[in-house]
N, C-alpha and C positions, 0 to 999 in steps of 0.2 A: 429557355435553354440554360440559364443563368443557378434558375431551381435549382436543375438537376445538377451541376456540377457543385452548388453548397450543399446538396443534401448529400450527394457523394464522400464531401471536405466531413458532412456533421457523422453519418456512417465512419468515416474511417477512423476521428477521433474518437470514437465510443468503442469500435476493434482495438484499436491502440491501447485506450486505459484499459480495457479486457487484459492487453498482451500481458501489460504491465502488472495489472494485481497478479495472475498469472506468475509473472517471475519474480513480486515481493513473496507470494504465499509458498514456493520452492529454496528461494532463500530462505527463508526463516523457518521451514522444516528442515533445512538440511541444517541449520544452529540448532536445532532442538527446540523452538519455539511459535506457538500456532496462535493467531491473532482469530479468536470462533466468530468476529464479527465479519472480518476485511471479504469486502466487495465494492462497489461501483451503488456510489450516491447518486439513485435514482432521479431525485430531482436536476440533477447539474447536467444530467445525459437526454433531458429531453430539449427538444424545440430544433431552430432551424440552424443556432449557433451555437451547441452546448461545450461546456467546460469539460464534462468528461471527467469529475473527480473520483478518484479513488478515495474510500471511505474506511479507514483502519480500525473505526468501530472501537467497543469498550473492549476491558480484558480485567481478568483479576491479579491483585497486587501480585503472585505469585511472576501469573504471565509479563505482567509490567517489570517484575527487578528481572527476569529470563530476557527479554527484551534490554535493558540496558544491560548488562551483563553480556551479550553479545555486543552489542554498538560500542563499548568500551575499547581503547585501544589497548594492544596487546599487553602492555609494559605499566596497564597505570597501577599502581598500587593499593588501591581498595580494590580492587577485582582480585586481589592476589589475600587480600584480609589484615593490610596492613598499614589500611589509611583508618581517617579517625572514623 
């Protein structure tokens, strides 16, 4: 009985990092920026305790300064073109 309620715990952690890549890859489309890798690191998701990782995967430099250029706060000053 013991099984079945970690295989339930290891099931819902691997729905969860779903949810979650899920609402990184809606975020960053709605910034204008798409990660062609971002999914769920298959190795981490298997067995009877898995981590569950989310895998953000490669991107080209393009996507990578799109990606900072988002994460920057509003006000810093190189995102505006007038740091060094």
């Amino acid at each position: 009985m013991a099984t079945a309620g970690r295989q339930q715990t290891a099931t819902d952690k691997v729905r969860d990092a779903e949810r979650a890549r899920d609402e990184l890859r809606n975020a960053l489309k709605a910034a204008g920026v798409k990660l062609p890798s971002l999914g769920l690191d298959v190795a981490s998701c298997s067995g009877s305790d898995p981590l569950a990782l989310i895998d953000l995967g490669r991107c080209n430099v393009a996507t990578a300064r799109a990606l900072a250029a988002v994460l920057r706060p509003t006000g810093d000053a190189r995102r505006q073109g007038a740091g060094a």
